[in-house]
N, C-alpha and C positions, 0 to 999 in steps of 0.2 A: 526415401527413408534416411540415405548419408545428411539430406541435407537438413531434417530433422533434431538427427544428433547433433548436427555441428550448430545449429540456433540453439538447443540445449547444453552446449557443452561452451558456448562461449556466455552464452544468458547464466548460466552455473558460475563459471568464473568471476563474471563480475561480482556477484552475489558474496563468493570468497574472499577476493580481493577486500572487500567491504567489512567483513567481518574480521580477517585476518589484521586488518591496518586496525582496526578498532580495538583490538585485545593491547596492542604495543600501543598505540595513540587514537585513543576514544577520537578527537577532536578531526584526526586527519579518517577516521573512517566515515566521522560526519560530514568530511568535506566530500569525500566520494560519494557519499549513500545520496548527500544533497544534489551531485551534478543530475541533470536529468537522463542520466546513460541508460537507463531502462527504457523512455518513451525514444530516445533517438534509437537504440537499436531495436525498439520497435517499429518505429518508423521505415526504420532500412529493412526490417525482414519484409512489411506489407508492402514498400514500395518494390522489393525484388519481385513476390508472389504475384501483385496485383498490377502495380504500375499506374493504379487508380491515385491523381491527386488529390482529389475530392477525400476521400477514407482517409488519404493521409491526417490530414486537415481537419476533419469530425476527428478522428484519435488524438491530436495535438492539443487543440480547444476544449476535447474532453478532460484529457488529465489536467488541464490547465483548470477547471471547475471541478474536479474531484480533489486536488492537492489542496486547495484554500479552507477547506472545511477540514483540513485534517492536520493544520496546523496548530491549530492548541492542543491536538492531542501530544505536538511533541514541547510542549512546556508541562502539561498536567501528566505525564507520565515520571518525570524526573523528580517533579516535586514529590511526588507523591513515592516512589523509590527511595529519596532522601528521608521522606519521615518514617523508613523501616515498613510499608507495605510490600507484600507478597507480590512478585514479578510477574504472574501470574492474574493476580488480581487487578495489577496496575494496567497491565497491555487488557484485559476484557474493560475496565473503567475508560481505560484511554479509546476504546475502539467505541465502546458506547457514544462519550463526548464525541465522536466524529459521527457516527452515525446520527447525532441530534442534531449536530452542526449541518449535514447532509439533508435533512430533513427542513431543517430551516431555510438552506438555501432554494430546496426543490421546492419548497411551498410558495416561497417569495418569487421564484423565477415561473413557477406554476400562475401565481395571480396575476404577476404581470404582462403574459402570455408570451415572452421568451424560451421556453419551452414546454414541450407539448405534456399533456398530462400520461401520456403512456409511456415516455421517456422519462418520466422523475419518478415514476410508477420501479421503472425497472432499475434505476440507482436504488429507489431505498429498498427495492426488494432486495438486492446483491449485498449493499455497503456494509450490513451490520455482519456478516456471518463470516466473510471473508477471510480475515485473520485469526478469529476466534475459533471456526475451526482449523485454521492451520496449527495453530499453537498448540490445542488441544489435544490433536491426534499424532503433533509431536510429543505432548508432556505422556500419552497412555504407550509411545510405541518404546522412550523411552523406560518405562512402568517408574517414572517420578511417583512416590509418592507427594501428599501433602507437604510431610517433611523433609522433603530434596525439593520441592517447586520451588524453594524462595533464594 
């Protein structure tokens, strides 16, 4: 269970760190949020747990094809912030473009037969809900109304 906490409590940190740099300098929190510190200390938790290289290697390759398709969600997000859209609105717009973009990739990597139909099955089942409801169930625990969401 200690060692639990302690993957949550440095996984947490970095998360902070990220947000905290961003509030003083947007730019240096996008320098953080961009390192891939999340898949490497995932990396290091499964290679402690498992010691499997193999999983390593599928989790590495994985986010390496889940991040590609969710890169224009980080250009259509700002623009779309900049023209006075609801923050709220923006991150479900921007989380949709990724799940189309996800969906294009799985169908393309689907036809080709690069991966298997029950694995693009299970990304587009996952991709679209993920953030949305995170956000979501942060804007109600907050009680944001409409009028505080933007």
């Amino acid at each position: 269970m200690t060692y639990l906490v302690l993957k949550a409590a440095i996984s947490g940190i970095v998360i902070m760190l990220v947000s905290e740099a961003a509030r003083y300098k947007p730019a240096v929190g996008g320098l953080i949020a961009s390192l891939p510190i999340i898949s490497v200390l995932a990396a290091i938790w499964l290679w402690r747990d498992t010691g499997d290289a193999q999983r390593i290697a599928l989790l590495l390759e994985s986010t390496f094809w889940f991040v590609l398709p969710s890169l224009p969600m980080f250009l259509a997000v700002p623009v779309m912030l900049r023209q006075g859209f609801n923050f709220w609105l923006c991150l479900v717009l921007g989380c949709l473009l990724k799940w189309s973009f996800m969906h294009s990739l799985c169908g393309y990597c689907r036809s080709s037969g690069s991966i298997s139909e029950t694995k693009t099955d299970t990304m587009l089942c996952l991709t679209p809900y993920t953030f949305l409801s995170i956000a979501i169930s942060m804007d109600r625990r907050r009680g944001d109304t409409p009028a505080h969401a933007g």
